[in-house]
VEXBA-432065 format. One record per atom (N, C-alpha, C): atom name; residue in three letters; x, y, z. Coordinates in steps of 0.001 Angstrom, whole numbers, always signed. Layout:
BEGIN
+-------+---------+---------+---------+---------+
| atomo | residuo |    east |   north |      up |
+-------+---------+---------+---------+---------+
|    CA |     ALA |       X |       Y |       Z |
...
+-------+---------+---------+---------+---------+
//
This chain:
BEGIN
+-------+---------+---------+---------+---------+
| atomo | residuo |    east |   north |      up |
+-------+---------+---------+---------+---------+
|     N |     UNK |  +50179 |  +39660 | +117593 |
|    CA |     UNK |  +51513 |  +40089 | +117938 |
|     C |     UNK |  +52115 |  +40954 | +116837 |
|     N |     UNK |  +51826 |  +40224 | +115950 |
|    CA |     UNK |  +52475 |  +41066 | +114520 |
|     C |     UNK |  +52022 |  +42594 | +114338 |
|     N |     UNK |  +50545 |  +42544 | +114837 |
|    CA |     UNK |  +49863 |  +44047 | +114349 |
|     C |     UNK |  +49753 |  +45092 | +115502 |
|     N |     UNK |  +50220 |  +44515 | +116680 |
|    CA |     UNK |  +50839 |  +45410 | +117724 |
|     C |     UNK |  +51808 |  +46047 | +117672 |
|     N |     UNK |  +53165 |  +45352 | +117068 |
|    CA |     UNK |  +54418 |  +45479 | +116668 |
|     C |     UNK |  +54631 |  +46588 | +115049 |
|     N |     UNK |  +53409 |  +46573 | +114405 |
|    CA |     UNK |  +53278 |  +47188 | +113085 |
|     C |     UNK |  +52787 |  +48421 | +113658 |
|     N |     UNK |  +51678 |  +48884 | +114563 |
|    CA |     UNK |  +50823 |  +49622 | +115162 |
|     C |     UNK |  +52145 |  +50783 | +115841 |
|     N |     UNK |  +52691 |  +50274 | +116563 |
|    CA |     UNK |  +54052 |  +50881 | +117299 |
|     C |     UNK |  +54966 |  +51478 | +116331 |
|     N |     UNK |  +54994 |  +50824 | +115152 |
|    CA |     UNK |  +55851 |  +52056 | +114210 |
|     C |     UNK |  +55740 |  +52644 | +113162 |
|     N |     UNK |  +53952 |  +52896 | +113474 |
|    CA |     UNK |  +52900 |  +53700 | +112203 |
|     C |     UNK |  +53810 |  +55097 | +112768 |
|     N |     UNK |  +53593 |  +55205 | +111277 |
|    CA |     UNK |  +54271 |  +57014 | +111227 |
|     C |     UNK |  +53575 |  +57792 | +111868 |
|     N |     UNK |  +51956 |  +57615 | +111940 |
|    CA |     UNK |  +50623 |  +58979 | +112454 |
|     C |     UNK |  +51391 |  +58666 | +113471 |
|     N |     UNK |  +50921 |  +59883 | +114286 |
|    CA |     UNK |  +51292 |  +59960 | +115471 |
|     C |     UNK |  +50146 |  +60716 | +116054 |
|     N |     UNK |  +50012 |  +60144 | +117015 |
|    CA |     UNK |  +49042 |  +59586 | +118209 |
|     C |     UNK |  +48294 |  +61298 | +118535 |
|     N |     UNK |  +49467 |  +62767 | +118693 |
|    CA |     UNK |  +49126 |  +63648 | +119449 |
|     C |     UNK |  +48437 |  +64368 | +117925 |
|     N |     UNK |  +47954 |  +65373 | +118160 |
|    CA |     UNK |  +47389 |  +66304 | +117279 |
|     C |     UNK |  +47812 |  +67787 | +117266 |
|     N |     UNK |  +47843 |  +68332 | +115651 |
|    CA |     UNK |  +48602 |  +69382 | +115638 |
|     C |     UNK |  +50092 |  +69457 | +114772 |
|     N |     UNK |  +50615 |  +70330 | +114793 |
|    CA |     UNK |  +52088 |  +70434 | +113843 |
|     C |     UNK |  +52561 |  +70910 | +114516 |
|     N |     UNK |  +53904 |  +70162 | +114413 |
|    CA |     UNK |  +55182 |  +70747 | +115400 |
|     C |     UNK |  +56513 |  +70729 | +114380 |
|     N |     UNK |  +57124 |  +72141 | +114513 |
|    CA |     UNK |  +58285 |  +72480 | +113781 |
|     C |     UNK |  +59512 |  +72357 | +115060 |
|     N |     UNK |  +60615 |  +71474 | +114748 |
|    CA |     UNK |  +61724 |  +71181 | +115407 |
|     C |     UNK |  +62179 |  +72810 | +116017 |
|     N |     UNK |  +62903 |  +73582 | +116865 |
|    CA |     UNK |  +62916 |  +74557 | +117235 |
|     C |     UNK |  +64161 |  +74565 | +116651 |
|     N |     UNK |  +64170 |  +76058 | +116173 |
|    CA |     UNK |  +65451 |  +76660 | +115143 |
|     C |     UNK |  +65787 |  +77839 | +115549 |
|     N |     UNK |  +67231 |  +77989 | +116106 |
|    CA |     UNK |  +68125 |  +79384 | +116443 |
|     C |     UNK |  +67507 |  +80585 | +116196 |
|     N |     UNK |  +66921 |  +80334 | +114890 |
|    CA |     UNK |  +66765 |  +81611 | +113900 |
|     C |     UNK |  +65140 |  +81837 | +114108 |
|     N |     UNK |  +64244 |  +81149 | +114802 |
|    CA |     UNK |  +62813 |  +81783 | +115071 |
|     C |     UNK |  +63024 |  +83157 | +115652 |
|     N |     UNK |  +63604 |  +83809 | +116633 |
|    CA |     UNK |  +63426 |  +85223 | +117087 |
|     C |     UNK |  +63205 |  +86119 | +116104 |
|     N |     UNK |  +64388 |  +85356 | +114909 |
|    CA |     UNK |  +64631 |  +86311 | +113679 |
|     C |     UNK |  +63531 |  +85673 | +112548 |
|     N |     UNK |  +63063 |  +85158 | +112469 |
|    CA |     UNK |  +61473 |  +84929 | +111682 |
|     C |     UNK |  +60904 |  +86217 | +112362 |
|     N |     UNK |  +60468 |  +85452 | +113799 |
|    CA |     UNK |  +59411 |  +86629 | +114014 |
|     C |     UNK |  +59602 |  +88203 | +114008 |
|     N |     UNK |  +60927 |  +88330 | +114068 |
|    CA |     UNK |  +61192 |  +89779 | +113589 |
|     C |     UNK |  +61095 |  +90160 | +112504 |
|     N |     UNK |  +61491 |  +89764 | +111422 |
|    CA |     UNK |  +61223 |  +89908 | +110320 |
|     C |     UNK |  +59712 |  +89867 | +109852 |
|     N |     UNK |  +58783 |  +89423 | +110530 |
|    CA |     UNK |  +57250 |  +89894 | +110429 |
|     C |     UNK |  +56957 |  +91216 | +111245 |
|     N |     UNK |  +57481 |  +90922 | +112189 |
|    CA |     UNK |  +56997 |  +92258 | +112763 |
|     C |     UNK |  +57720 |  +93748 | +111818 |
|     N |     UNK |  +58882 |  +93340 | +110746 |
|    CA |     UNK |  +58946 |  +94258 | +110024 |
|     C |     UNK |  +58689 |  +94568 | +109082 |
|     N |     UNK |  +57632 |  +93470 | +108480 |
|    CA |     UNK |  +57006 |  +93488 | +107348 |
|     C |     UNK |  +55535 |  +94217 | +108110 |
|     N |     UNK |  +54625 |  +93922 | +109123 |
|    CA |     UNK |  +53676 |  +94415 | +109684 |
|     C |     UNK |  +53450 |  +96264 | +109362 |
|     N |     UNK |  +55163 |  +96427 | +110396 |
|    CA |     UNK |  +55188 |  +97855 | +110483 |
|     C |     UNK |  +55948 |  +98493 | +109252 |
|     N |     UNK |  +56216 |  +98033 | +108171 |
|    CA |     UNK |  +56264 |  +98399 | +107404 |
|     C |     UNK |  +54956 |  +98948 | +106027 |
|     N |     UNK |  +54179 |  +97954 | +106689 |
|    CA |     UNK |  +52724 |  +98501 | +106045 |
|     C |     UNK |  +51592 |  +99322 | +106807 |
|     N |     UNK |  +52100 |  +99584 | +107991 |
|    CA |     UNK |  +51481 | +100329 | +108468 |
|     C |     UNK |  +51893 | +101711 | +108361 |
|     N |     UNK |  +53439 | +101691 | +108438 |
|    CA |     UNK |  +54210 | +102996 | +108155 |
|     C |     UNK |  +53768 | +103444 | +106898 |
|     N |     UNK |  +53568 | +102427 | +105685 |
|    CA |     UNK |  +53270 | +103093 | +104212 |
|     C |     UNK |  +51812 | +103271 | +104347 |
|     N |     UNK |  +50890 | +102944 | +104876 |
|    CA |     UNK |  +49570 | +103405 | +105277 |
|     C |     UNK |  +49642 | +104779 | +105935 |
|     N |     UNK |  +50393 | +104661 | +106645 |
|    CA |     UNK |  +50827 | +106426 | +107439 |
|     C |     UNK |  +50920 | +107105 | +106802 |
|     N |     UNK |  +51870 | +106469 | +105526 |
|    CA |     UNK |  +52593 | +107993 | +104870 |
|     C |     UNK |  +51302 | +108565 | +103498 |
|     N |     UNK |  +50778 | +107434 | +103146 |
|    CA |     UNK |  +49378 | +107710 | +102466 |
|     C |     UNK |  +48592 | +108422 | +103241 |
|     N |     UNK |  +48558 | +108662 | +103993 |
|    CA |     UNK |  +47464 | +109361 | +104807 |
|     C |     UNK |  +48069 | +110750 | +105292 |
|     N |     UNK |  +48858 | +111103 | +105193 |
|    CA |     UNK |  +49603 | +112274 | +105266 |
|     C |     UNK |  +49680 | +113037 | +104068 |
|     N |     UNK |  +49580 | +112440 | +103043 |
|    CA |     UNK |  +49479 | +113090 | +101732 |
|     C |     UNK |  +50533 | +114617 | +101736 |
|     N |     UNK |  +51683 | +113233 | +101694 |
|    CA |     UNK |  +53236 | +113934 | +101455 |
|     C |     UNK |  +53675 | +114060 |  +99878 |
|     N |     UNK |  +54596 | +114965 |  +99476 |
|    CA |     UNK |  +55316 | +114122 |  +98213 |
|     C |     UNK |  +55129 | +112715 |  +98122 |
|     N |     UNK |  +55162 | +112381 |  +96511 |
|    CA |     UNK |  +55385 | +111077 |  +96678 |
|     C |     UNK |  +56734 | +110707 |  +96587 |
|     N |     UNK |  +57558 | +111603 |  +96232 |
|    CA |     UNK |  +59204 | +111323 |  +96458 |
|     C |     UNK |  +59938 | +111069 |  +97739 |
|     N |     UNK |  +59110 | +111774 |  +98637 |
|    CA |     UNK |  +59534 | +112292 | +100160 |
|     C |     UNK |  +58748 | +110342 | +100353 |
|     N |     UNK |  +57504 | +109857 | +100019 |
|    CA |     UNK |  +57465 | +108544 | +100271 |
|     C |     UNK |  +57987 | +108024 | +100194 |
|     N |     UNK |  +58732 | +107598 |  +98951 |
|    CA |     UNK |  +60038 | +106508 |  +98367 |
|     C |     UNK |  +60107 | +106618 |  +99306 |
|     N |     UNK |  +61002 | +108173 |  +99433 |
|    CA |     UNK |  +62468 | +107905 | +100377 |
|     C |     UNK |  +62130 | +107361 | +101699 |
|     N |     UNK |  +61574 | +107705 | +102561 |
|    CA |     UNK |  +61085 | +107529 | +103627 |
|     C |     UNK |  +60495 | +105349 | +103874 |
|     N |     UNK |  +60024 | +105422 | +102545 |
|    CA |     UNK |  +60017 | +103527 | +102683 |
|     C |     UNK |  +61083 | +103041 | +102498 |
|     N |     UNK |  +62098 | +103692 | +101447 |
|    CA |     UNK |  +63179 | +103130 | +100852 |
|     C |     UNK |  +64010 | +103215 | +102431 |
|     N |     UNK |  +64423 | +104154 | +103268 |
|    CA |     UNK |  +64863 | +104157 | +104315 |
|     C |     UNK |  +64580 | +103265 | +105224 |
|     N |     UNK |  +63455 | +103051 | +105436 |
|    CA |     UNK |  +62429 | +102066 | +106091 |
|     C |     UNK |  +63204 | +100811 | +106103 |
|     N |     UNK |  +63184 | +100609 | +104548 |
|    CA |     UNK |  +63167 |  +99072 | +104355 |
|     C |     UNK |  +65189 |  +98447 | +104348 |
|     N |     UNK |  +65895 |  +99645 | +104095 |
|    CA |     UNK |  +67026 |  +99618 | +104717 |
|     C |     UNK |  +67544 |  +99299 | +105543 |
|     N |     UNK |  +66730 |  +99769 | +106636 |
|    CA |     UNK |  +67268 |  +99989 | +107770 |
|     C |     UNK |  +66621 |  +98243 | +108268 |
|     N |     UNK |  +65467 |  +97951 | +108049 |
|    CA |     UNK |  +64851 |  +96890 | +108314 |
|     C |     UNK |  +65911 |  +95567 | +107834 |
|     N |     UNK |  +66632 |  +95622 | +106290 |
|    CA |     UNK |  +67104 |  +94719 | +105908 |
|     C |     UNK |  +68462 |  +94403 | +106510 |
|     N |     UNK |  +69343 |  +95992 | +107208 |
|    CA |     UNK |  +70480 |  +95956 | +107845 |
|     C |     UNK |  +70180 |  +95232 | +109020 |
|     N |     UNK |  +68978 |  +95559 | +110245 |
|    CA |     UNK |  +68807 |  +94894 | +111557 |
|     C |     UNK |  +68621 |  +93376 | +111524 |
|     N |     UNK |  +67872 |  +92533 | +110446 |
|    CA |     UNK |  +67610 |  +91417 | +109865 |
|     C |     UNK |  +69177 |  +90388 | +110086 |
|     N |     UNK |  +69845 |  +91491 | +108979 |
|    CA |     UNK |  +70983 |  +90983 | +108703 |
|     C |     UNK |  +72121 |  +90849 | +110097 |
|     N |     UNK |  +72072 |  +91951 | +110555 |
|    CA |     UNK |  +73006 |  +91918 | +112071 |
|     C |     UNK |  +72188 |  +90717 | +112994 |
|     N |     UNK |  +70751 |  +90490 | +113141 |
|    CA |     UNK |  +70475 |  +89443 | +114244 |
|     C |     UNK |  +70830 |  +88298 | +113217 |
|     N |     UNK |  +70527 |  +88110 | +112408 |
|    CA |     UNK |  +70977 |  +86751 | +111646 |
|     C |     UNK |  +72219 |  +86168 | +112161 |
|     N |     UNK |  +73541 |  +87256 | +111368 |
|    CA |     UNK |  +74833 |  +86978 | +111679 |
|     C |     UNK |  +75047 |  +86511 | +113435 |
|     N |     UNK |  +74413 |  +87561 | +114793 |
|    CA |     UNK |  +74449 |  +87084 | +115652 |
|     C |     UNK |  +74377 |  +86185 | +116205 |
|     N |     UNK |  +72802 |  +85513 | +115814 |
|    CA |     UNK |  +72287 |  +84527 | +116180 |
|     C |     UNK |  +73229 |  +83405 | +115613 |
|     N |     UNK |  +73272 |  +82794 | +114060 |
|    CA |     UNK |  +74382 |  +82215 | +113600 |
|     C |     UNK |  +75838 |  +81876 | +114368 |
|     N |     UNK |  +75958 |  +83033 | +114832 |
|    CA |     UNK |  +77719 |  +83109 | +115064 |
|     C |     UNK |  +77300 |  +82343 | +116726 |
|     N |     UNK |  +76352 |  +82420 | +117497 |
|    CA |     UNK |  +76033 |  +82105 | +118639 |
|     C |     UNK |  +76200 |  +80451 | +118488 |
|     N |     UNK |  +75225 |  +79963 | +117320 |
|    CA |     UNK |  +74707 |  +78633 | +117437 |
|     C |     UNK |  +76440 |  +78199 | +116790 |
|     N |     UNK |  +76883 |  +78753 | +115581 |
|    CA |     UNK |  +78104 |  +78458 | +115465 |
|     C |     UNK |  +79124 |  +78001 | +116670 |
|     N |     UNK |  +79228 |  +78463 | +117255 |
|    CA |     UNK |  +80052 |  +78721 | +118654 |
|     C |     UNK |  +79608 |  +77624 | +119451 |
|     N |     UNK |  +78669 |  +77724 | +119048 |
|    CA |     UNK |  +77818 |  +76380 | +120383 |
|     C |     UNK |  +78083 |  +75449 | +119627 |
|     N |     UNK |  +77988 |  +75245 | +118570 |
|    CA |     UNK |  +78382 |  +73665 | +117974 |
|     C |     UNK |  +79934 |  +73309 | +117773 |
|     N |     UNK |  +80587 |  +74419 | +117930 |
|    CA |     UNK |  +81977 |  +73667 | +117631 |
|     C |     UNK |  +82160 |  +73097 | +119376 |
|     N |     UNK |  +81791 |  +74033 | +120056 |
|    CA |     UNK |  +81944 |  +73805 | +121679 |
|     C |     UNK |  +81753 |  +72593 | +121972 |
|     N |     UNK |  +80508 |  +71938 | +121562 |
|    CA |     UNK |  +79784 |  +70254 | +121442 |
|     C |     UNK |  +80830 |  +69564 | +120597 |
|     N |     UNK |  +81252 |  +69554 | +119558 |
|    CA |     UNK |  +81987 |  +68962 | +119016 |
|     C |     UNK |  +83397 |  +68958 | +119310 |
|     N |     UNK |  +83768 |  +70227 | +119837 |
|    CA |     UNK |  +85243 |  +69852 | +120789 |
|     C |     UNK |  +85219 |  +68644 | +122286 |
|     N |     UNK |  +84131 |  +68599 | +122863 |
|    CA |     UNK |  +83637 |  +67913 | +123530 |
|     C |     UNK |  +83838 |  +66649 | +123595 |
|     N |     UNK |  +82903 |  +66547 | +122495 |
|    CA |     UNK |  +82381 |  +65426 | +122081 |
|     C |     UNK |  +83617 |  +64097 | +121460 |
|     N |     UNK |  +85213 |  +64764 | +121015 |
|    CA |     UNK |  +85766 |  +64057 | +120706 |
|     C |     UNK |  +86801 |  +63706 | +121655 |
+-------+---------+---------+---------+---------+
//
């Protein structure tokens, strides 16, 4: 009886694999790879074009601008969404 009762609230768990709780902000993970991806493909581009290397900077430095501004706007979105949704639950809720 005892080791049935011990068995039932072993931490392993039974299924196999890793599971991450689901978070607002995955769209914006995976975007943020996909702009790290095409960001090395773009600087592979521009090596292969055999441009200035000033005209490179600029052209990554732009790149990565523009990448860190879109980041930043879905962040705030997403945030301000789940924000919104939790006060909504908590007005609710009392």
């Amino acid at each position: 009886m005892l080791s049935q009762k011990i068995s039932s609230e072993s931490i392993a768990r039974k299924t196999k694999g890793f599971s991450v709780i689901a978070s607002p902000l995955n769209p914006v993970k995976l975007e943020l790879i996909v702009a790290f991806i095409v960001g090395g493909l773009f600087w592979l581009l521009l090596i292969g074009l055999d441009i200035n290397d000033f005209l490179q900077v600029v052209l990554l430095w732009f790149y990565g601008i523009a990448s860190m501004v879109w980041i930043i706007f879905r962040t705030k979105q997403i945030s301000g969404k789940a924000f919104k949704t939790q006060n909504n639950y908590d007005d609710e809720s009392s």
